[in-house]
DRENTOR-12585 format. One record per residue: x, y, z of N, C-alpha, C in turn. Coordinates in steps of 0.1 Angstrom, whole numbers, plus 5000, padded with zeros to 4 digits. Layout:
N
XYZXYZXYZ
...
REM end
This chain:
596
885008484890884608544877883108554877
882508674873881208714876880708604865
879408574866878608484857878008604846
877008554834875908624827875108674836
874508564848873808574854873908734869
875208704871875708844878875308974870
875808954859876109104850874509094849
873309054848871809074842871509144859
871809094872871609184881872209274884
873109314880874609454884873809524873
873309504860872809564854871809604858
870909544858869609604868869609704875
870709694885870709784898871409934889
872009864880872310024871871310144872
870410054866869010144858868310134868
868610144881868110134892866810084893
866509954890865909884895865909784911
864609824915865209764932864309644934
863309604926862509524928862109424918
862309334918861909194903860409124913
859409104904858708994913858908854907
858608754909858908634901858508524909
858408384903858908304912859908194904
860608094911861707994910860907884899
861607904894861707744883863607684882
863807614877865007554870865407634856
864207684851864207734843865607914842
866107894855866108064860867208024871
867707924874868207864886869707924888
870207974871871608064872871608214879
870408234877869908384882869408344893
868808244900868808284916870008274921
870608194918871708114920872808264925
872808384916873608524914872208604923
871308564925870508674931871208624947
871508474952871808474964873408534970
874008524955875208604961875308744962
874408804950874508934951873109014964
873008924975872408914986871108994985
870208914973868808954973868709164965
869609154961869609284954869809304938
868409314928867509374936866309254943
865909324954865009224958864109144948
864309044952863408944949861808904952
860908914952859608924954858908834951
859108734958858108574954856308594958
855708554942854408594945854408404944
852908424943852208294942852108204928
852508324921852108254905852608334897
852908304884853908394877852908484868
852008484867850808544862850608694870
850608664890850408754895851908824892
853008714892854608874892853908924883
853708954873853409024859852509104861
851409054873850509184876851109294885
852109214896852509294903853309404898
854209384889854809464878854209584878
853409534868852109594862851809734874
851509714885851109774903852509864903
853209814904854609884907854709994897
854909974886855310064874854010164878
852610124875851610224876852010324883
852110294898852110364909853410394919
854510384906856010434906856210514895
855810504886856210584869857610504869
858210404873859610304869859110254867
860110134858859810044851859409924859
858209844857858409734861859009594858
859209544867860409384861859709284867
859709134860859209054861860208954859
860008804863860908674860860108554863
860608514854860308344850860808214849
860608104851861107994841860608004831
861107874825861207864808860007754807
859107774797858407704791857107754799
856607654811854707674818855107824824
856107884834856408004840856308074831
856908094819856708214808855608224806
854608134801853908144795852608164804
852708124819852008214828852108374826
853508404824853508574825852308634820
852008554805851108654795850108724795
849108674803848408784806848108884814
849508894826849909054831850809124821
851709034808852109164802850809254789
850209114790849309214778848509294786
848309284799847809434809848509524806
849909504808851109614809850709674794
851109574782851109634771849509724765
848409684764847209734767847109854773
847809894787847310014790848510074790
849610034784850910114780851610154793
852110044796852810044811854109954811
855210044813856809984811856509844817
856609744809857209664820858509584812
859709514822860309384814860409244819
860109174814859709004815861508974814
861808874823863008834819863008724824
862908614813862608424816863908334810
863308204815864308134813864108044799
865207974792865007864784865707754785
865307624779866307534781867807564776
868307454776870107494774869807484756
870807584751871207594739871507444731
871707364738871707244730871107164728
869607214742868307104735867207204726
867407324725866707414718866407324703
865007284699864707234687864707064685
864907054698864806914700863606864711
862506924709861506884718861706854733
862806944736862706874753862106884760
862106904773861106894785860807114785
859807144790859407254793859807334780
860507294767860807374756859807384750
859507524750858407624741859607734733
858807774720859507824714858607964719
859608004728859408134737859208294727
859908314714860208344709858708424697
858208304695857208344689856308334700
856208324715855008304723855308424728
856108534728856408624735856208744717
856208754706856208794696855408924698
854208904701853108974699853009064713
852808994723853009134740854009204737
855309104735856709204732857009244717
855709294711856509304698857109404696
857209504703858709564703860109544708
859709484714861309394715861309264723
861409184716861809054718863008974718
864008964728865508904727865708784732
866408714724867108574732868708564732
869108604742870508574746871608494744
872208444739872808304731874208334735
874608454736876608464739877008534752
877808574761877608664768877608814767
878408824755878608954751877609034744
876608954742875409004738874009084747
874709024760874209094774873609234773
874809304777874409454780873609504771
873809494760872909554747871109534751
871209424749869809324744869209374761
869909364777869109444788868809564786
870109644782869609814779868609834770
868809794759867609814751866309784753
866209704760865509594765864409734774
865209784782864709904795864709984783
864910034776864810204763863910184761
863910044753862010044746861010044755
860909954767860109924777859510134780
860610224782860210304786859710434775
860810424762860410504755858910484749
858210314745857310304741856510284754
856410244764855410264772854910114769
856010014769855709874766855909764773
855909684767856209524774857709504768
858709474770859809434763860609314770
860709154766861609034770862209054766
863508944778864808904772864608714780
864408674769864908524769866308494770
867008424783868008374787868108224790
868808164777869008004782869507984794
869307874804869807834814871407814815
872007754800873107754804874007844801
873107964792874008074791873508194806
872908174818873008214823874808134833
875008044833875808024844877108034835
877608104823878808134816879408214820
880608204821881608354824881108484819
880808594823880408684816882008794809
881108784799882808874793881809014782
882209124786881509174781881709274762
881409314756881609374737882809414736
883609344731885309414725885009514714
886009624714886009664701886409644690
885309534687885509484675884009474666
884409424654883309404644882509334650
881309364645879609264649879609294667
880209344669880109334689879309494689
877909484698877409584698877509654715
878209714715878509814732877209884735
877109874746876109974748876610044764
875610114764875210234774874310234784
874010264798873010304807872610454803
871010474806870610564807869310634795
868510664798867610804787867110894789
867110984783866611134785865411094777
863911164785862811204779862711264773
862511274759862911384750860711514753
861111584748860211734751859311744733
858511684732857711664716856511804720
856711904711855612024709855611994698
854012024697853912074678854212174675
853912194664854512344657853612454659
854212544659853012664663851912684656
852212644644850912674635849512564636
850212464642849312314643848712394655
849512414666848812534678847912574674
847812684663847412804663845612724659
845912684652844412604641843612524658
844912504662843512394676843312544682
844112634689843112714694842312844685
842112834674841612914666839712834669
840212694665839312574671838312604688
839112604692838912644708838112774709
838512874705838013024703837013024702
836912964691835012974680834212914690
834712784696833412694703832612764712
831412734717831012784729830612674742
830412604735830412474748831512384745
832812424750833612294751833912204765
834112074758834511944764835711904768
836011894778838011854778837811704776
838211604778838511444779839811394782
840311354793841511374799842011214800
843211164798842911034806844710984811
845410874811846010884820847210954817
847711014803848511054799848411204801
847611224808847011384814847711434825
848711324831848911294844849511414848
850911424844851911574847851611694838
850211744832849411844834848211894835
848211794849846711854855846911994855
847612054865847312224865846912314852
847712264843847312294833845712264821
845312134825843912094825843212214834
843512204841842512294852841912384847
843612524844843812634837843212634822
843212524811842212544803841312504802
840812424812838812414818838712574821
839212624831839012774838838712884824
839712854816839713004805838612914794
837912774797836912794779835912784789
835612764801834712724808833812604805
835112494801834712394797834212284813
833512214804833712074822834911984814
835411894824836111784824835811694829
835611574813835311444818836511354819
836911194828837911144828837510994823
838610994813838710784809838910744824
838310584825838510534833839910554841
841410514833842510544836843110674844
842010754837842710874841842010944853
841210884859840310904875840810964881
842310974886842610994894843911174891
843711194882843711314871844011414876
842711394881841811504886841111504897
841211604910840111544920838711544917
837611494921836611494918835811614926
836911674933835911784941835711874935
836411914924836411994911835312064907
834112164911832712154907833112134888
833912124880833512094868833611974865
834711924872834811754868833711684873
833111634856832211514856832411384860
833211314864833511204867834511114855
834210974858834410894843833210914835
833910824821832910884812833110684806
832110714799831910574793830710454797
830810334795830210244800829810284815
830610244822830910254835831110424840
830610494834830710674836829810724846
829710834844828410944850827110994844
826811034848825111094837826011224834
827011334841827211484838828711444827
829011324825830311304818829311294803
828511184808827311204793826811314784
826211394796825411464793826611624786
827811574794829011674786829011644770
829311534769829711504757828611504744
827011504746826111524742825811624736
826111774749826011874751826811994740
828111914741829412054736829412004721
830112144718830112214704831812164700
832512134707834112134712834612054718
835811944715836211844723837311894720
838211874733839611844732840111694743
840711634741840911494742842611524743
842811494761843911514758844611384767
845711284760846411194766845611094771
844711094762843510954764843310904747
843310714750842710684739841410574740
840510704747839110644747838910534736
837910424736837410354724836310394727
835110394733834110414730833510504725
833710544711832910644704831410654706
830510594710829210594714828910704722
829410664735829710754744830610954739
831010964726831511064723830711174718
830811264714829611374704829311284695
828511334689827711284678828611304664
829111234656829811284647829011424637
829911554636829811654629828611744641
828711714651827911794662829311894668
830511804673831711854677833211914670
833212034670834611984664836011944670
836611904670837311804681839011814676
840111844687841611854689841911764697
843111694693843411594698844911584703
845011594720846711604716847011444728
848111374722849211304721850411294724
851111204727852311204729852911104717
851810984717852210894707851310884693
852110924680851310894667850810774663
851510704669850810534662849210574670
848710624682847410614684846610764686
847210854678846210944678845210984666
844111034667843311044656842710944654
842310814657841510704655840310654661
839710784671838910744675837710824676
838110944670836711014660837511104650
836411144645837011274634837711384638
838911414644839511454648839711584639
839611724641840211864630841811844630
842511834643843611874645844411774655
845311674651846111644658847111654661
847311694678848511734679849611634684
850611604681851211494685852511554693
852911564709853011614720852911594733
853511644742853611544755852811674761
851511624767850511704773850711824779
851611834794852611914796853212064787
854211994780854712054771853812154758
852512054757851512124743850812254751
850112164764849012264773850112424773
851112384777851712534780851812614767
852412544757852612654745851012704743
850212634743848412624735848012754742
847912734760847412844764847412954761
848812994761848513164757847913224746
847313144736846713164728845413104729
845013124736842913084741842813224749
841613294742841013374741839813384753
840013424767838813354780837913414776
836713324777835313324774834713354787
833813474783833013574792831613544797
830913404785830113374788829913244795
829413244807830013094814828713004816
827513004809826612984812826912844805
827312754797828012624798828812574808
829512654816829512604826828912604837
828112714839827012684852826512524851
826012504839825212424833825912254834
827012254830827912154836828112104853
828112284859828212224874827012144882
826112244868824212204881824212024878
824611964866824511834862825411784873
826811814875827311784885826711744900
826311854900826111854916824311784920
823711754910822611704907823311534910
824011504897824311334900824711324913
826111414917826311364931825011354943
823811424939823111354948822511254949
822311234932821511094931822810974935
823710984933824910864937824810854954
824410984961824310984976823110934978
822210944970820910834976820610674974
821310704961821510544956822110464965
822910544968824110434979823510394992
822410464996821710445004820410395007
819810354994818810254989819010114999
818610035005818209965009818809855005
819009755005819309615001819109475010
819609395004819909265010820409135009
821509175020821709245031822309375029
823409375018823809555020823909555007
823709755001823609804991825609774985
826109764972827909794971827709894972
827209964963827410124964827610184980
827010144986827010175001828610175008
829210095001830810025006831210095003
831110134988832410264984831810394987
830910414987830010544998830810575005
830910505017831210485029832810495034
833610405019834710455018835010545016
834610625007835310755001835610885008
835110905019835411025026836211035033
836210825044837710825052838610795044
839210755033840310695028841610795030
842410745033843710895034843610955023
844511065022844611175011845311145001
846611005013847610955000847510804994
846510814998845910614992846610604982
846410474977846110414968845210314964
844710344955843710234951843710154937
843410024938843409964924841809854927
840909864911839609804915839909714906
839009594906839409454904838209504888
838109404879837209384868836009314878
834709384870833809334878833109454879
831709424886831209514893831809644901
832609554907833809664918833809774910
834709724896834809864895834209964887
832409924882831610024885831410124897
831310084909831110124920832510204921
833410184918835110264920834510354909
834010334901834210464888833310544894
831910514900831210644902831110694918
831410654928831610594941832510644946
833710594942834610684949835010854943
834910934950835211064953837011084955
837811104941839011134943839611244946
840111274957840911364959842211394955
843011504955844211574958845311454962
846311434957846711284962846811174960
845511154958845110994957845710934944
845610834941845710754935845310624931
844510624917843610484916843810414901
843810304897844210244885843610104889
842910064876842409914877842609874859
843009744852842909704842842109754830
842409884822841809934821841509874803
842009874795841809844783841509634783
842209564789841909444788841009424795
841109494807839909424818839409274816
841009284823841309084827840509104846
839909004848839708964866841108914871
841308964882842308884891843708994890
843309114890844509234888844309244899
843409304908842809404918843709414933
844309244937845309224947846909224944
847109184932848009234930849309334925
847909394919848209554917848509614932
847909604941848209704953849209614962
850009474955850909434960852409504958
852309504943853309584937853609764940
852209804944852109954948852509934959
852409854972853009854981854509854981
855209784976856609784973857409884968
856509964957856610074954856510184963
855310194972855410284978855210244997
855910174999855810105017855210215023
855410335026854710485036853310475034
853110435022851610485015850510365020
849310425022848310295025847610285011
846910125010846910094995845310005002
844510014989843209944989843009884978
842009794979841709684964840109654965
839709734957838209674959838109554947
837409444950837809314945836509214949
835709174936834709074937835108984945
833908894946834008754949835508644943
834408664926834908574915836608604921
837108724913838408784915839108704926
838208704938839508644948839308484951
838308464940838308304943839108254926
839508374920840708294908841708334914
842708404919843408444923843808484940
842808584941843508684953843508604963
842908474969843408454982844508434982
845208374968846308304971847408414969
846808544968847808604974847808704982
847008654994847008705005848208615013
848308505009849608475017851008525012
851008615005851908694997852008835006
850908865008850608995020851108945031
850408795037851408775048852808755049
853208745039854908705039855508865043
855208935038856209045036855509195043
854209175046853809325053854409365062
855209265068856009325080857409425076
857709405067858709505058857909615056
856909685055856409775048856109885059
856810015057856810095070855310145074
854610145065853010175067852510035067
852209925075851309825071850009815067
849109945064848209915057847309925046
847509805043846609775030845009665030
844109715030843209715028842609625018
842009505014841209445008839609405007
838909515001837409525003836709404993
835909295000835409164991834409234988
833909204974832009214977831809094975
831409014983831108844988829208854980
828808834970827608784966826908664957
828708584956828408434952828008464938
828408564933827708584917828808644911
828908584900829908644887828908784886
828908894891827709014885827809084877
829509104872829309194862828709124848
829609004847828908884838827208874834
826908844846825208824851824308934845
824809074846824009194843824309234825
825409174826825509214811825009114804
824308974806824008864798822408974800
821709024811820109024806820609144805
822009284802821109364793821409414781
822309334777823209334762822409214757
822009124764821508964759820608914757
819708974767818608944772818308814776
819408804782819508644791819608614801
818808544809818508524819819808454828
819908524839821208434850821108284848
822308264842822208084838823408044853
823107994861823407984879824607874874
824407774864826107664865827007784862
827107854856827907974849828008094859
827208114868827408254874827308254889
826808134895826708104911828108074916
828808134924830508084931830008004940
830907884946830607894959830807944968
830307924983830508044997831708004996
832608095002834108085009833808215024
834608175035834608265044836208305042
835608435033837408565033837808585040
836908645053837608695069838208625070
837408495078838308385084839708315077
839608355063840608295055842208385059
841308495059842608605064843208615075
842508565086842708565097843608465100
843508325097844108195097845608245092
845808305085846908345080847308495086
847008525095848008625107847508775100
846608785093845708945086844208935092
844109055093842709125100841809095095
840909025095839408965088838309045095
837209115089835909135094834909105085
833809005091832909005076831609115084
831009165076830109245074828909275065
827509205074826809175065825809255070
825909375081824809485084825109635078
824409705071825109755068825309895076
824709905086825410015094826510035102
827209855101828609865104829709865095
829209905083830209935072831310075078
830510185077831610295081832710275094
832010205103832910115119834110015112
834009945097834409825094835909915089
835310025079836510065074837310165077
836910235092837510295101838510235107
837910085112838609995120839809955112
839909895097840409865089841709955088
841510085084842410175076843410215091
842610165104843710195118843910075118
844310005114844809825121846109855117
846609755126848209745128849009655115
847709575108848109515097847309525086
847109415073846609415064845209395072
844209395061842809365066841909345055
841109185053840309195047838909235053
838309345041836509335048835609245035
835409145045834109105038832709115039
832509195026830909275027830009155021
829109125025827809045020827209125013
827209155000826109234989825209184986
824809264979822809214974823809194954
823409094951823609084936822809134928
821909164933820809214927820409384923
821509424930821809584927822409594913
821309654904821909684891823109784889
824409754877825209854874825009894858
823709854861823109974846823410154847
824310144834824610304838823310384835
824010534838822310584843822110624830
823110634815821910664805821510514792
821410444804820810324798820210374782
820510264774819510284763817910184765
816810244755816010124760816209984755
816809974742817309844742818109794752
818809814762819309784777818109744784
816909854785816209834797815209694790
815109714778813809584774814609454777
815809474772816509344774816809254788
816709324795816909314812814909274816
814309334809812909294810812409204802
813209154793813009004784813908924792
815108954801815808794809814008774825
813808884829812708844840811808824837
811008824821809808794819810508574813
811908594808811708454803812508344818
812508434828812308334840813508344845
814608454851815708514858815208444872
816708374877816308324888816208424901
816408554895817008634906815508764900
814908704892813708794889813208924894
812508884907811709014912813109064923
814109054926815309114935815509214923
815709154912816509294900815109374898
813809334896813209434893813009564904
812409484920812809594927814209674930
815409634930816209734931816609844919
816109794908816509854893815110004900
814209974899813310054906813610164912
813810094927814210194936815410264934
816210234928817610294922817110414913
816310374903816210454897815310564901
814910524911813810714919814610764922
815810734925816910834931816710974925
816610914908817011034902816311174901
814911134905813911194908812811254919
813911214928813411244942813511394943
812711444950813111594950814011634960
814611754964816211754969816711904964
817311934972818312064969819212004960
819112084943820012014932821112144937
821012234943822312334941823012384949
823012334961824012344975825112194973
REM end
């Protein structure tokens, strides 16, 4: 007689699920117990910590568009999950958590590992939060469980007591109170009305400098992005999420935009008369037009979050795809393209100053130099995920996306400790594909070594073995460090922001992966040549200069005084930040062919 625990994996495999990451508690021991008979299907995926299954999730879904699945014990295991599902939930990424609890009969009796799962799961899953109590309450509470997860683009648990996992499973009679359910959902097709059309491109029409703003919900209508960049002769800037959108060879695409942006993503949004914002929910309004400079259309897929993030004329609520096609044929092509010359020359201006920057000098090596250096060999069908941190400044402006590629890093929470096992889960997801992680110090001294023994367990399953792990080894918390002197004006306080040394190579190596450290920088391009052909995983450990500022380039001066009040009141790292802040900044004004 199949158990609860049977029917929660035979279900799974319904909704074709092939992959759970997790690890073993007691908490869960009905469900290994059915994972070993129903012989590891769907596979099982033992990470190091139940924090990283939830990232790896997290990895998987991104860079599958399926849902991802996660598992736990009950009580310290759950409550590890939480902060990969509020990644999931944050940047609106299916995932489902499925944990354990004690047996129904010590529930409310303070036992051992008893957390009231219920209200600790409330808030990540507050669209659906289940606890399992009968067996026949099964199928419902999983299906639904996967509906919400996908229709809302959420986090959705199902809490299963331990002893209702090892019960007979018997599944909804037709009878009263018993709820039957179904596999399966159709994406439903959301256009606005024509007339909501008509007003955004009536909007569109009039402007003469428009702005696109694209982000990851842009995804399945790039061509159509393109197509109305082409007919307003608008540029296109990308949310961090949505980087990979769009290639960057694009002469109109400006890059990202934001904190972490471009000068031509700035200087877009400064510039136009016109925004359209489509399948992004930027927060930073600073970075946006000026209010009543732009007039601005907004299309959506989801109402709960559109229109909240400027004064929006027109929102359209719609699946990108579906709006872009009805909208076009009603945009009127604009004859005068001298907004977009003017977009390209900004373009092709920063890409030079980012090609000099990168080549600024340091000590021992420039980052920028690392993702320089990356970006031209990386295959066509990468993947990439950047860790919180400096990294992934240098990923936002640095790397050069192509046709193919694919890049995602924690984008609304920007938690540290995503960056390995995000491209653990994309591995799984995609085994053919080669995967990279550019990833701090800090990052892999909270997490990621320990799950490079996670890479060594299982790369040998993966038809492509390589995945790629770029350190920047500078013993400095830096994104931390740069934002205290220039939001703060506080000087590097070293108990708080000094790591100690670790040797990554050799760490990787001891454990059967490719280690190279690299602290010259003219063997960077040899390092990640060598890397991207190895037979296995490979970490490179770069020796950086910390002292390379990720002040974006349209700094305010309150940024720059503030960074000049941490070195005048005694920055241990003083005259390193003042000369590279320096020579960084002549980039921008070196003289140079701005138009080839």
């Amino acid at each position: 007689m199949p158990t609860v625990a049977d029917q929660v994996l035979d279900r799974l495999r319904e909704w074709g699920v092939t992959h759970v990451f997790g690890y073993a508690g007691d908490g869960i021991n009905g469900l290994l117990t059915a994972w070993g008979r129903a012989e590891n299907d769907p596979r099982f995926v033992q990470v190091r910590h139940e924090e990283m299954a939830a990232f790896a999730a997290v990895g998987y879904a991104k860079f599958s568009g399926e849902v991802g699945v996660c598992a736990a014990t009950s009580g310290p295991g759950a409550i590890h999950l939480l902060n990969g599902l509020y990644d999931a939930k944050l940047d609106h990424v299916p995932v489902v958590a499925i944990v354990g609890q004690t047996n129904r009969s010590a529930i409310g009796g303070s036992y051992q590992q008893e957390v009231d799962l219920l209200s600790l799961f409330k808030d990540v899953a507050s669209q659906y939060c289940q606890m399992v109590t009968v067996p026949e309450q099964l199928p419902n509470v999983l299906d639904r469980a996967m509906r919400v997860a996908i229709a809302e683009r959420t986090v959705a648990a199902i809490i299963i007591p331990a002893d209702v996992q090892e019960l007979d499973y018997a599944p909804p009679t037709h009878d009263f109170k018993m709820v039957p359910s179904s596999l399966g959902i159709t994406e439903p097709s959301l256009v606005p009305s024509e007339a909501e059309l008509r007003r955004a491109a009536d909007i569109i029409n009039q402007g003469e400098r428009v702005a696109i703003l694209i982000g990851q919900g842009a995804r399945r209508a790039a061509d159509l992005v393109v197509e109305l960049a082409d007919v307003t002769g608008a540029g296109v800037a990308k949310a961090l999420l949505g980087k990979d959108v769009l290639p960057d060879d694009l002469p109109f695409v400006t890059g990202a935009i934001g904190l972490l942006g471009t000068r031509p993503s700035y200087e877009l949004m400064m510039g136009c008369d016109t925004l359209v914002t489509i399948g992004s929910n930027f927060p930073y309004t600073q970075f946006l037009p000026e209010f009543g400079q732009a007039r601005a259309i907004q299309v959506d897929i989801d109402p709960k979050f559109i229109g909240m993030r400027y004064p929006y004329e027109v929102n359209l609520v719609g699946g990108a795809q579906a709006t872009l096609k009805d909208l076009l044929p009603m945009i009127v092509r604009k004859t005068d393209r001298s907004w977009r010359d003017e977009v390209e020359r900004n373009v092709t201006r920063w890409s030079d100053v980012v090609d000099r920057s990168a080549m600024v000098s340091a000590d021992p090596i420039n980052p920028q130099r690392v993702f320089a250096e990356a970006s031209p060999v990386l295959p066509d069908d990468v993947i990439m995920a950047a860790d919180s941190g400096s990294a992934a400044n240098w990923y936002a402006r640095n790397i050069r996306v192509r046709a193919g590629m694919r890049g995602s890093l924690s984008g609304t929470l920007a938690t540290m400790g995503n960056g390995v096992p995000y491209v653990i889960g994309a591995k799984f997801a995609n085994p053919g594909r080669p995967v990279v992680a550019f990833v701090g110090d800090g990052a892999m001294q909270m997490n990621g070594l320990n799950e490079l023994i996670t890479i060594s367990k299982y790369w040998q399953d993966w038809a492509d073995p390589r995945l790629v792990i770029a350190v920047l080894h500078n013993n400095d918390l830096n994104q931390v460090t740069w934002e205290m002197r220039a939001m703060a004006g506080a000087p590097q306080f070293l108990p708080s922001q000094e790591l100690p040394d670790f040797p990554y190579a050799e760490f990787a190596r001891s454990i059967g992966l490719e280690g190279l450290r690299i602290d010259d920088p003219e063997a960077i391009g040899s390092a990640w040549t060598s890397a991207l052909g190895a037979s296995k995983p490979a970490v490179l450990e770069f020796i950086t200069d910390p002292a390379v500022p990720p002040i974006p380039p349209h700094a305010t001066w309150d940024q720059i005084e503030n960074m000049i009040s941490a070195v005048v009141r005694g920055d241990s790292d003083r005259w390193n930040l003042i000369k590279e802040g320096v020579k960084l900044k002549a980039q921008e004004f070196l003289p140079g062919d701005r138009t080839s």
